[in-house]
N, C-alpha and C positions, 0 to 999 in steps of 0.2 A: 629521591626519585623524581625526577621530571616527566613531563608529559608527555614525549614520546616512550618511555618505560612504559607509562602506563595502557596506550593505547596500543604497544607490541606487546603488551600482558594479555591484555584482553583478546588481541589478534588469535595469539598462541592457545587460548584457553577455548576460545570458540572453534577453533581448529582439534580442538582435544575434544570438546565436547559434537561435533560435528560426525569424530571416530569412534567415537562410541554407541551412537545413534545408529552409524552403519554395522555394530554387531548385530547377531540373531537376538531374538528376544530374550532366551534364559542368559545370555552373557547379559544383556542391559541391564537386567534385574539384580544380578549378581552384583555388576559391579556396583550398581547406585548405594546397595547393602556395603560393600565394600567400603564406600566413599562415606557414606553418613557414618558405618564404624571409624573410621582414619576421621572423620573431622570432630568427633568425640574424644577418641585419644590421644590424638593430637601429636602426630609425626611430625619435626620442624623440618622438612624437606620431602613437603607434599607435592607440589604441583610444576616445582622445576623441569625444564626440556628432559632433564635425566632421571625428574627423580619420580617417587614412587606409584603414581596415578598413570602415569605415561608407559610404564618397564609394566605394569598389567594389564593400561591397553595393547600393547604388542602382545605380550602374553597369550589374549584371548585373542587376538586379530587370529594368532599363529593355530592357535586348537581349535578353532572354528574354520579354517583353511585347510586343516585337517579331518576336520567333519565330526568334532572331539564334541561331547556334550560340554558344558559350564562344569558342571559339578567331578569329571573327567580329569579336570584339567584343575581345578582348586582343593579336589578333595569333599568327603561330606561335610567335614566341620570346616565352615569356612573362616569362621572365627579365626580357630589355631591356625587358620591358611595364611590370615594377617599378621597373628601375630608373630607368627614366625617370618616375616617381610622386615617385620621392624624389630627382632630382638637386638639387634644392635644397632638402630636408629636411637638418636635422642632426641625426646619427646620434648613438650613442654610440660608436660607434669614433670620431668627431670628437671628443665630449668626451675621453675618453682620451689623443686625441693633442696632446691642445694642450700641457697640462702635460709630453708628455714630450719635444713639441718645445720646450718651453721651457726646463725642464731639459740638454738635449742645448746649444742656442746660450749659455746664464749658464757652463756647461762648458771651451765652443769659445772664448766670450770668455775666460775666463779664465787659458787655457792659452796664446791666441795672447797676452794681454797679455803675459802671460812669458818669453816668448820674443822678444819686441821690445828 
């Protein structure tokens, strides 16, 4: 990454976070909830032009244009509202586990070979 990457990262992100500032109050609150769950669970394709922090600013731009409450448009549980954004995203708890499910089975094989 060089330093124009970084400084049209930054362009984009304050541009994101600029769109968000201009929703109603209960969409900001929403999503901030949103945001701090996702940087918790850790979707590897957060904050790309396409990907999933941006497809929920549109989201709410669109139900608040519509004159939609936050909770309208996400649902009560918002939780489930995330998770089901990312059930077929992979996380980085996924990258983590792979390696140590793999280490765990090279382990388990080699322990039952031994014992045969």
């Amino acid at each position: 990454m060089n330093i124009r990457d970084i400084i049209e990262g930054k362009k984009e992100w304050r541009a994101h976070v600029a769109r968000v500032k201009a929703l109603p109050k209960d969409y900001q609150i929403v999503y901030k909830e949103i945001q701090r769950y996702y940087f918790k669970v850790g979707p590897v394709e957060l904050t790309e032009d396409t990907g999933l922090l941006s497809g929920i600013v549109d989201l709410f731009e669109e139900g608040a244009a519509l004159g939609k409450g936050v909770l309208q448009v996400t649902g009560n549980d918002v939780a489930a509202f995330c998770d089901d954004l990312i059930k077929d995203s992979k996380t980085y708890a996924d990258i983590y586990q792979e390696p140590a499910d793999q280490e765990v089975n090279k382990a388990m094989k080699k322990w039952t070979d031994k014992i045969k």
